[in-house]
KERODO-221433 format. One record per residue (C-alpha): x, y, z. Coordinates in steps of 0.1 Angstrom, whole numbers, padded with zeros to 4 digits, always signed. Example, Ala and Ser with C-alpha at 12.3 -4.5 7.8 and 13.67 -1.06 7.14 Angstrom:
KERODO-221433
+0123-0045+0078/+0137-0011+0071/
***
This chain:
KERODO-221433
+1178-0864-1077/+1203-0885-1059/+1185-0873-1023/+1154-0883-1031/+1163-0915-1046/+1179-0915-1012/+1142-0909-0995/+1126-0932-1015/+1147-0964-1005/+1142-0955-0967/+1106-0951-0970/+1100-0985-0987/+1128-0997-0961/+1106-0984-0934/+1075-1002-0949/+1086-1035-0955/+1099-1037-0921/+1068-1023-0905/+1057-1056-0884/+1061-1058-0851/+1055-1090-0845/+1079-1117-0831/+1080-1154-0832/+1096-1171-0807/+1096-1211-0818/+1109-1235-0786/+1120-1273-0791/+1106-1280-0761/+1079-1281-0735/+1070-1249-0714/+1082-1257-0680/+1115-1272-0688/+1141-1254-0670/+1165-1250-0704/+1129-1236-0721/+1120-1212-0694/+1155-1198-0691/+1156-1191-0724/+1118-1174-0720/+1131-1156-0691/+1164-1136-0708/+1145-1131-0741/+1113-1113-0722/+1141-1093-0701/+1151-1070-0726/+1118-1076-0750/+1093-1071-0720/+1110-1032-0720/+1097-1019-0756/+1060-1029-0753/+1053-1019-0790/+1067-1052-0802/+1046-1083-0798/+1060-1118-0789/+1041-1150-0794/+1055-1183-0785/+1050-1217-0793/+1062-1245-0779/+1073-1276-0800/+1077-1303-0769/+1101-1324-0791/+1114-1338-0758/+1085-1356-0749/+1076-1366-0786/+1095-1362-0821/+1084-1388-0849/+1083-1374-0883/+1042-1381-0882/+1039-1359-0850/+1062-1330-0870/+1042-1336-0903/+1008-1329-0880/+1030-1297-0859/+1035-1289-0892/+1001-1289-0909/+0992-1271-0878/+1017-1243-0883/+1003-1238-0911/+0973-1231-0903/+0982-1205-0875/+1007-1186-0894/+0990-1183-0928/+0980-1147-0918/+1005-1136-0896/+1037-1119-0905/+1066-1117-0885/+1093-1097-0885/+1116-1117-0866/+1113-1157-0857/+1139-1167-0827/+1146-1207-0833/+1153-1219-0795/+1178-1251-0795/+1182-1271-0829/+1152-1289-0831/+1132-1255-0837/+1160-1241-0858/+1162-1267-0886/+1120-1267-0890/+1126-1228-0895/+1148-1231-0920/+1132-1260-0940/+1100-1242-0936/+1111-1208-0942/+1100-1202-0979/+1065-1218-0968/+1059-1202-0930/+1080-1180-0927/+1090-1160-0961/+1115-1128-0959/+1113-1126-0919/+1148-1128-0902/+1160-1161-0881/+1179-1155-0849/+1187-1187-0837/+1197-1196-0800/+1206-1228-0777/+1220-1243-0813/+1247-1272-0806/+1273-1285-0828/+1271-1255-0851/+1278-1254-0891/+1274-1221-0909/+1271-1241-0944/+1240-1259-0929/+1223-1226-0934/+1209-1225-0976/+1228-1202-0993/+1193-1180-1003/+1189-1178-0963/+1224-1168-0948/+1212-1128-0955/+1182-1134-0928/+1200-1155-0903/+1220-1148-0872/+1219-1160-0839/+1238-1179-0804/+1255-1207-0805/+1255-1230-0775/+1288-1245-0770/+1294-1270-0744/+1334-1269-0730/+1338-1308-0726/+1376-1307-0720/+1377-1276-0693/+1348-1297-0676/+1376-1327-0678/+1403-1305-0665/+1385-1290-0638/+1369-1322-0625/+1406-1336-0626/+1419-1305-0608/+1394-1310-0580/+1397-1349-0579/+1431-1356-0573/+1429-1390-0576/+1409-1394-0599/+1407-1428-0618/+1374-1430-0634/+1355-1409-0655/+1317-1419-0664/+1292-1397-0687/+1260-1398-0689/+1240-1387-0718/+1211-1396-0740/+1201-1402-0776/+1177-1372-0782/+1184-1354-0810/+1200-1325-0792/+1227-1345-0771/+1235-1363-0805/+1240-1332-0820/+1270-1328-0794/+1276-1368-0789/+1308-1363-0815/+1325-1336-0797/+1325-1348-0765/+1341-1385-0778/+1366-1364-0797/+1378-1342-0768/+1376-1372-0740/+1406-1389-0765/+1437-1370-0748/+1422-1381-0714/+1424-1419-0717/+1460-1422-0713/+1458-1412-0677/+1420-1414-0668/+1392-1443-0675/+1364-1427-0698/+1336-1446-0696/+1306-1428-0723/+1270-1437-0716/+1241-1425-0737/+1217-1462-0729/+1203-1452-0699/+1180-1469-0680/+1166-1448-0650/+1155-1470-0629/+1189-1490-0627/+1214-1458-0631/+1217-1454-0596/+1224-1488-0590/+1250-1487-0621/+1270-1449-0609/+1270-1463-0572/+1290-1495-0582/+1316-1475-0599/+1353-1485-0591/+1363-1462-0559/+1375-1426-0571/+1352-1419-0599/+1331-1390-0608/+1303-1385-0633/+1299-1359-0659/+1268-1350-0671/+1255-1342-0705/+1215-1345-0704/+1192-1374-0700/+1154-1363-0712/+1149-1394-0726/+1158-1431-0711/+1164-1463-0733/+1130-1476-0729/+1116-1439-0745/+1105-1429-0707/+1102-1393-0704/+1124-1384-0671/+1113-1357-0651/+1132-1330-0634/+1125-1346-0602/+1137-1379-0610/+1171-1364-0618/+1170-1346-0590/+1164-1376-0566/+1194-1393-0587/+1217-1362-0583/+1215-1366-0545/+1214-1400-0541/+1247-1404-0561/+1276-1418-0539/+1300-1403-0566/+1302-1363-0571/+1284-1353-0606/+1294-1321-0627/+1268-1310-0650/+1276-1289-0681/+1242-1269-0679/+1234-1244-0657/+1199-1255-0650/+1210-1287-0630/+1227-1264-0604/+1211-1264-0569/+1199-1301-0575/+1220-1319-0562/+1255-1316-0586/+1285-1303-0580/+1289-1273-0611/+1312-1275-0636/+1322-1250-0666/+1281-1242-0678/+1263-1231-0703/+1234-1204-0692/+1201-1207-0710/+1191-1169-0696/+1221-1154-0712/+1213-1174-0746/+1176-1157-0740/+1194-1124-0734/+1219-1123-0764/+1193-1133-0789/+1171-1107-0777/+1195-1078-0782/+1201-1093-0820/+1162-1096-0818/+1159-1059-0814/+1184-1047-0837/+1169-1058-0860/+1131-1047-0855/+1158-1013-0850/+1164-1014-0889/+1195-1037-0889/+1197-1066-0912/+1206-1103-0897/+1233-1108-0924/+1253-1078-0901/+1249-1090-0872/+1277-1120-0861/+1269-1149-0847/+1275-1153-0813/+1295-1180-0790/+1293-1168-0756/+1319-1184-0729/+1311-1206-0705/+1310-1198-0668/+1319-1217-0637/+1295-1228-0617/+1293-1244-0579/+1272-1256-0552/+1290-1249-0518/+1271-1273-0501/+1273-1301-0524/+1313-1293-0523/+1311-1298-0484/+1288-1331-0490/+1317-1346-0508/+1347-1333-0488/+1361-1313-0517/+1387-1285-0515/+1371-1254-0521/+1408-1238-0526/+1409-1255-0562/+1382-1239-0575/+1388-1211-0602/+1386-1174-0584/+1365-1162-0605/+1334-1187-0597/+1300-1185-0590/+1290-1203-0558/+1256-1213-0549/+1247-1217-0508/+1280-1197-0498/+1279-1191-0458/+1288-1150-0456/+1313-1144-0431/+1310-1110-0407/+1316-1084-0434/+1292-1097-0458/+1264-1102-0435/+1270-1062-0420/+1282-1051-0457/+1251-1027-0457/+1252-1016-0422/+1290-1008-0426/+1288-0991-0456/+1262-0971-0441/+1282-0959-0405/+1311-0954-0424/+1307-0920-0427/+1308-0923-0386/+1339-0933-0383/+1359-0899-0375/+1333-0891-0351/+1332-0929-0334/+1375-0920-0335/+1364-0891-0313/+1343-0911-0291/+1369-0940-0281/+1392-0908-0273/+1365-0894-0251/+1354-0929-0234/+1393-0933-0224/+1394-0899-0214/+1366-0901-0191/+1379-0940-0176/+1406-0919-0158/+1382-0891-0149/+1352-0910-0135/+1350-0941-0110/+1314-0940-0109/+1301-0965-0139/+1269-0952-0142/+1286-0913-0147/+1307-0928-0176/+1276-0947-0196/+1254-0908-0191/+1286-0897-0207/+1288-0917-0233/+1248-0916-0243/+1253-0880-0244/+1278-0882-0272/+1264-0906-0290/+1233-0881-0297/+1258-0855-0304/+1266-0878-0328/+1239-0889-0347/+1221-0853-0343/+1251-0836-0363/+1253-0865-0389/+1232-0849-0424/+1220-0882-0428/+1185-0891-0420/+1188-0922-0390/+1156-0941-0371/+1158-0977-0359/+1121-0992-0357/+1109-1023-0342/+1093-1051-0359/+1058-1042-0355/+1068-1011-0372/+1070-0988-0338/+1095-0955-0340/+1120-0963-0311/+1144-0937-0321/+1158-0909-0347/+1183-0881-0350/+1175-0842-0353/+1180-0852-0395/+1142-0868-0392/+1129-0846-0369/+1140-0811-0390/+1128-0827-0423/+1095-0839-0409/+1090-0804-0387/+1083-0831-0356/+1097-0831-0320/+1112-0863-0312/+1086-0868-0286/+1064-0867-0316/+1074-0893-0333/+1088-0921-0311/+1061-0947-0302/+1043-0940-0335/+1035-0964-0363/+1060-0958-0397/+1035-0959-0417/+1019-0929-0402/+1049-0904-0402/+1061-0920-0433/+1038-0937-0460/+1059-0932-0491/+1086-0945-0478/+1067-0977-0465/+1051-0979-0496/+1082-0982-0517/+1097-1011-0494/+1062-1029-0498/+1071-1035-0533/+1089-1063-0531/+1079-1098-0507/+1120-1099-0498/+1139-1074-0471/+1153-1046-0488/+1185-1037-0479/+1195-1006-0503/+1173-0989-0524/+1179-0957-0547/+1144-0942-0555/+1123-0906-0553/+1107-0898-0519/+1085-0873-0511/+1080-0854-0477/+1058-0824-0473/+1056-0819-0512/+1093-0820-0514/+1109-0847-0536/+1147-0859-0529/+1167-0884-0548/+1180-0908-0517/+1198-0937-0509/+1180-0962-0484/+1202-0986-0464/+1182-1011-0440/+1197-1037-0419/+1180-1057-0389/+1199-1057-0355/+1191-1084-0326/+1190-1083-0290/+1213-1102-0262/+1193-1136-0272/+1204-1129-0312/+1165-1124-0317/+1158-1101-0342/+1143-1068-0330/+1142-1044-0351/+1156-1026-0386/+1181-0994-0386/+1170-0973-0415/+1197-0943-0433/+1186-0922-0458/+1214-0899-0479/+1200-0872-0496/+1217-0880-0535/+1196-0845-0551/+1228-0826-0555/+1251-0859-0560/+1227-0867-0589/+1229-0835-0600/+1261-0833-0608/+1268-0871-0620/+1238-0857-0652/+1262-0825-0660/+1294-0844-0659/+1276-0871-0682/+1264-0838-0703/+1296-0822-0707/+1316-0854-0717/+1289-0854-0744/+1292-0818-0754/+1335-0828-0756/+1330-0860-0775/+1305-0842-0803/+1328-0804-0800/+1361-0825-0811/+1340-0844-0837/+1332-0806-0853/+1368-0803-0855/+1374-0829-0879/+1345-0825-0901/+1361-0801-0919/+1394-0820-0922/+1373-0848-0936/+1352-0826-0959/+1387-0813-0973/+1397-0856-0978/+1363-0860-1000/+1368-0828-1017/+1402-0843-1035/+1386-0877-1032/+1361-0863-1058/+1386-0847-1083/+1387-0882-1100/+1357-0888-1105/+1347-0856-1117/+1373-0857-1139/+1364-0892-1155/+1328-0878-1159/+1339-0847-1177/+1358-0866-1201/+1331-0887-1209/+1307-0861-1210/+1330-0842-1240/+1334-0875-1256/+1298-0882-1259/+1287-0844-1271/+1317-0852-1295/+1303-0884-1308/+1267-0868-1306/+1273-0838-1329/+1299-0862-1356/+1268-0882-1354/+1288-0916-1343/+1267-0923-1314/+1254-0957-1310/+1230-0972-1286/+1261-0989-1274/+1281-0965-1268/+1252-0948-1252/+1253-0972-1225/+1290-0977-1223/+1289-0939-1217/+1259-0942-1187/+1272-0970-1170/+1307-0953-1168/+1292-0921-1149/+1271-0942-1131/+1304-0961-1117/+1318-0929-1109/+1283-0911-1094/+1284-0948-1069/+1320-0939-1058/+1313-0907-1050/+1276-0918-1031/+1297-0941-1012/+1321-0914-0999/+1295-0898-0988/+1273-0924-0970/+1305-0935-0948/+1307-0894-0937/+1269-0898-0928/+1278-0927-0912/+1310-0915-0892/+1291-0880-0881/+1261-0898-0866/+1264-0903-0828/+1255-0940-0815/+1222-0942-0794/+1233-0973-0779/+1257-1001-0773/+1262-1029-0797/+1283-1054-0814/+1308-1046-0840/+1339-1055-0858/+1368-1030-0851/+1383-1045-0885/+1355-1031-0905/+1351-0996-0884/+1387-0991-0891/+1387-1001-0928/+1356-0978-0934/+1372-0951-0913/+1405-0952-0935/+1382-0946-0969/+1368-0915-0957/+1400-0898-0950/+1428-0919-0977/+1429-0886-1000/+1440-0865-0966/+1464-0892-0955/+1479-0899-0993/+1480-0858-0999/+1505-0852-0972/+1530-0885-0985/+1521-0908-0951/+1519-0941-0955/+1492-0962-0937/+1502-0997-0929/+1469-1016-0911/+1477-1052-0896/+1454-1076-0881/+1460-1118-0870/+1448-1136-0898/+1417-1156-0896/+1409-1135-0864/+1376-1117-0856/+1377-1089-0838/+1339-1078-0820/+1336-1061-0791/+1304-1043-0772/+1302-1002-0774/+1295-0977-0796/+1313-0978-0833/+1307-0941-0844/+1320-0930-0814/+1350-0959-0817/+1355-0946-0850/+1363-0909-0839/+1386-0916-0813/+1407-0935-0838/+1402-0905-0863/+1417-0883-0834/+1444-0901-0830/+1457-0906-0865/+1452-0868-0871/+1475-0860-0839/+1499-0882-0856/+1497-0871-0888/+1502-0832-0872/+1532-0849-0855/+1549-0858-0891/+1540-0829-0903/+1559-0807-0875/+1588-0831-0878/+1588-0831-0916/+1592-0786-0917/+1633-0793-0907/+1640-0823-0925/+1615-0844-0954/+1610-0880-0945/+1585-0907-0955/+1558-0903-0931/+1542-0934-0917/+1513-0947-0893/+1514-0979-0883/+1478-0998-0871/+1485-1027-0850/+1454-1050-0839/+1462-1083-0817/+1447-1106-0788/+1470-1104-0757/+1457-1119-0721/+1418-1119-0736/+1414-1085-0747/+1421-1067-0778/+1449-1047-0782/+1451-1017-0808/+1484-1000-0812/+1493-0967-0832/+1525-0958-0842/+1535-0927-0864/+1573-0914-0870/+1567-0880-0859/+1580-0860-0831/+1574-0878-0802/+1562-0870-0767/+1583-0866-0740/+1583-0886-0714/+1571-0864-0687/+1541-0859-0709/+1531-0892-0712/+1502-0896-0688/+1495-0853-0693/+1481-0860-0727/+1454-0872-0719/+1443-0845-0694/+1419-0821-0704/+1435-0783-0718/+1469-0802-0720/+1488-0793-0759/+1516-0786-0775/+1499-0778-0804/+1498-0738-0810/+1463-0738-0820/+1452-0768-0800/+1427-0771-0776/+1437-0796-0757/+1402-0818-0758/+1409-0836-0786/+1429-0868-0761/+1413-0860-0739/+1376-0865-0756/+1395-0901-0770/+1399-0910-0729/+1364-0907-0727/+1352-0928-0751/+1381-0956-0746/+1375-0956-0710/+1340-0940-0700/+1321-0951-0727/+1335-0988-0738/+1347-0997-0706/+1383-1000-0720/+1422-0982-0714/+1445-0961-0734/+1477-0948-0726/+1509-0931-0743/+1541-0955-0741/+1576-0949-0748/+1587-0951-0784/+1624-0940-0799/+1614-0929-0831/+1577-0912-0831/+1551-0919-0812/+1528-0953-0796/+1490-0950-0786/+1479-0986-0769/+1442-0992-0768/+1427-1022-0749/+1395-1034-0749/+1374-1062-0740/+1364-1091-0767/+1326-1095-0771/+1329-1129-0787/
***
């Protein structure tokens, strides 16, 4: 009965979520750079599952918001909705994500919000009947690391001006940034400006004292209600005698410095992935909301404009315009000749060799052609350098035994004769190729290869040709799929082996219960036959067994849960994996007298990107090696056993550590553990670490090692936070 109860929720869980229909809802006007961003990351991953439909409407509350123009938009809405239903209604930036919500019951009813581009966020905003259908991105602007860069790059800085306006979504942020420029204005002038007038702004920034700088919020909107356009800011970005940091990515390339910015592609991209989770079957209220970090952002030429130190500049920035010195340029053609290198070894040798041997300079440069083709005809790798008209000029015996051609045959002949599927995958794109990994066929054969292309120039440095090297990858690829294969076949093999350990846990975890409904059941045939039984008791009697049948479903749905593999990467809490890991197996842990002792920073979330079933049995793994540990230990002397779950931050990632009092490991086994076959167990395998290795590492892109511990033993997991 309790299975197909079971079946029955799913099927009307499958119905009522049966749309495929997305809503996204912009702010804004199509063409803005903030809008199309946005449009551009969200249709990334959406544009890749064609079965879901996305509509989008465009609000254009930067060109026009009074409440009759929203009343109208609104009346309007209505109209176009009334018999659509949509699964899923992304709110773009906050003028889009309030109407949803005030609207929801009317336009909107039981669909899920995902909200992106929101500033100045506040959870309690959302109604309390709403928070189980909304999550979403918040766009956070860092005001202060934008302070402390542009005071880092401007030593003598003396003058601060920002620029903003009074649109509804800069006053959304207008509070923060006057509450984080206060610890500044001890040392620096702060001068905030949201009455702008654009056609005297330039004259206003220019006659700023001498060593100011601008920061800039936005400006859609002038004093006068004058719509500015992007080239007008454009035009002001570049005519500015002062350097200008922007906090949005969008302004880069027009004219500003950079700064610490905010991405409106990666906003598009996160609330996509929420998107699709939940048209996947997951409800918004799982799903946390998301902050994601600024990045730094620069214009190298700008930076040379204004004479600014490119040495202060954080390492790990972005920078627009960058000249590449030699190695970048050649990166390609290096790459691809490094296999050469032995052989070119061989060839100096021989050149020197032959200096002594030969006077005659035209005797040396016959020698030297000759091993060169040595060269590139014992190199696997398919080589032919082509002009620009696309003329063969030369290839190795690679080309010539793959195409059954004689060289003669196929110098002085059009590519795209000899080889039209090659030419027709390099036509795909408008821009030089450099590498490409795709499928080729020649003569009916089809090989998995590597392309490298790079364009070489003659003694005036005009370009004359391209040098083309194709790697056969067939057998490389080959084996990459059977290692991924047999990781896979590890990771599920060692999660067999704890089934029946866990099976065992909610075997005594079900003695309780069973118990409790026995009794009941004995006390109610008792009352029954002595005639006592009342409708009360009656229920009193149901709704104790159904308490007891809910534990016991419970139990159950986490096993489900923890058995099923993850199809794909996504967000999760490692507090909550652990916690729901810990239930399934308490009655296994509490049975052999160890005490678990979890500990996590208060008022700490703790979300990272990977795959939580997975997550969840590499943790299992290792608090089952420890609990063997205790075990062994505990058969010459009894002790309190104990496994101690440490979860912290240290240098931005998060750090799990597990400690038991068992036996150890020695310290030559330290790094051995973790190697595949390696036990001391007499029964072991010696998979079990090793399959945790490849989830931590493989898998989550994280590390785990053994470290030295007096007393028992220390596992030390880090990962990277999401959020």
């Amino acid at each position: 009965m309790k299975f197909l109860i079971l079946f029955f929720l799913t099927i009307t869980t499958i119905f009522a979520n049966s749309s495929k229909e997305i809503l996204l809802l912009h702010s804004y006007n199509n063409g803005l750079k903030w809008t199309d961003g946005i449009t551009q990351g969200i249709k990334e991953i959406l544009d890749k599952y064609p079965e879901f439909e996305l509509t989008i409407e465009y609000m254009d509350s930067k060109k026009i918001d009074s409440q009759e123009y929203f009343d109208i938009l609104m009346n309007l809405y209505e109209k176009k909705f009334s018999n659509r239903k949509y699964s899923v209604v992304i709110a773009a930036d906050n003028y889009a994500y309030e109407f949803v919500l005030k609207n929801h019951k009317k336009l909107f009813d039981e669909s899920s919000v995902v909200f992106t581009g929101v500033e100045n966020f506040d959870k309690d905003f959302i109604p309390l009947e709403l928070k189980k259908y909304v999550t979403g991105v918040v766009e956070y602007k860092e005001i202060k690391e934008n302070i402390e860069l542009i005071k880092k790059t401007i030593t003598d800085l003396n003058t601060l001006y920002i620029i903003s306006d009074d649109t509804f979504s800069s006053l959304a942020i207008k509070e923060q940034i006057l509450n984080d420029v206060k610890s500044f204005e001890k040392n620096i002038k702060i001068v905030f400006d949201n009455k702008i007038d654009i056609d005297t702004i330039l004259n206003k920034v220019n006659s700023l004292p001498k060593n100011s700088a601008i920061l800039f919020s936005s400006l859609y909107k002038d004093i006068n209600e004058k719509y500015i356009t992007s080239s007008q800011l454009r035009s002001f970005f570049n005519s500015s005698k002062y350097p200008i940091f922007a906090l949005n990515k969008i302004h880069l390339g027009e004219g500003v410095i950079g700064g610490v910015m905010v991405n409106a592609k990666e906003q598009g991209n996160l609330a996509a992935k929420k998107t699709l989770e939940i048209m996947q079957g997951k409800d918004a209220s799982f799903l946390p909301i998301s902050i994601p970090t600024s990045k730094y952002y620069f214009d190298y030429e700008v930076l040379e404009k204004f004479n600014l130190n490119n040495s202060k500049i954080p390492m790990l920035s972005t920078i627009l315009n960058e000249p590449k010195n030699f190695f970048e340029k050649n990166r390609q053609f290096i790459d691809g000749t490094f296999i050469l290198l032995p052989l070119l070894f061989l060839l100096i040798i021989g050149l020197i060799v032959n200096i002594t041997k030969r006077i005659n300079l035209e005797i040396k440069l016959v020698e030297q052609n000759k091993l060169d083709n040595v060269l590139l005809n014992n190199i696997k790798s398919i080589i032919y350098w082509k002009s620009n008209d696309g003329i063969f000029l030369g290839c190795n015996e690679a080309l010539c035994l793959l195409l059954d051609m004689k060289k003669e045959e196929i110098i002085g002949r059009e590519i795209e004769e000899i080889l039209p599927s090659l030419c027709n995958q390099m036509k795909d794109s408008d821009a030089f190729i450099n590498e490409l990994e795709t499928t080729l066929t020649f003569k009916n054969i089809s090989m998995e290869v590597l392309i490298r292309r790079k364009k070489y120039f003659n003694k005036k440095n005009q370009e004359a040709g391209i040098v083309t090297i194709i790697n056969d990858m067939t057998d490389i690829k080959k084996l990459q799929n059977q290692r991924k294969k047999d990781e896979q076949f590890i990771i599920q093999r060692s999660k067999l082996s704890e089934i029946g350990e866990i099976m065992t846990s909610i075997a005594h975890q079900w003695k309780t219960p069973l118990i409790e409904i026995s009794t009941i059941a004995q006390e109610l045939l008792y009352k029954r036959n002595k005639k006592e039984l009342s409708k009360e008791d009656s229920k009193e009697f149901v709704d104790e067994i159904m308490t007891q049948v809910q534990y016991m479903t419970k139990t159950i749905d986490d096993f489900r849960s923890f058995i099923k593999p993850s199809m794909s990467k996504s967000d999760f809490e490692i507090r909550e994996a652990i916690e729901e890991l810990l239930r399934i197996i308490e009655h296994n842990i509490k049975y052999n007298y160890i005490d678990v002792e979890v500990n996590f920073q208060e008022n700490k979330k703790y979300i990272i990107s990977g795959y939580p079933n997975e997550f969840k049995q590499a943790i299992l793994s290792i608090i089952n090696n420890a609990r063997d540990s205790i075990l062994k230990k505990r058969e010459e002397e009894y002790f309190q056993g104990k496994i101690t779950i440490d979860t912290f931050y240290e240098n931005d990632h998060i750090h799990i550590s597990i400690k038991d009092n068992g036996t150890g490991i020695k310290k030559e086994n330290l790094e051995k553990i973790f190697e595949p076959f390696f036990t001391d167990k007499i029964n072991g395998d010696g998979f079990g670490l090793y399959m945790v290795k490849l989830i931590i590492e493989d898998k989550m892109d994280g590390n785990i090692k053994a470290v030295e511990q007096e007393n028992g033993a220390n596992i030390l997991i880090a990962l990277s936070k999401n959020v």
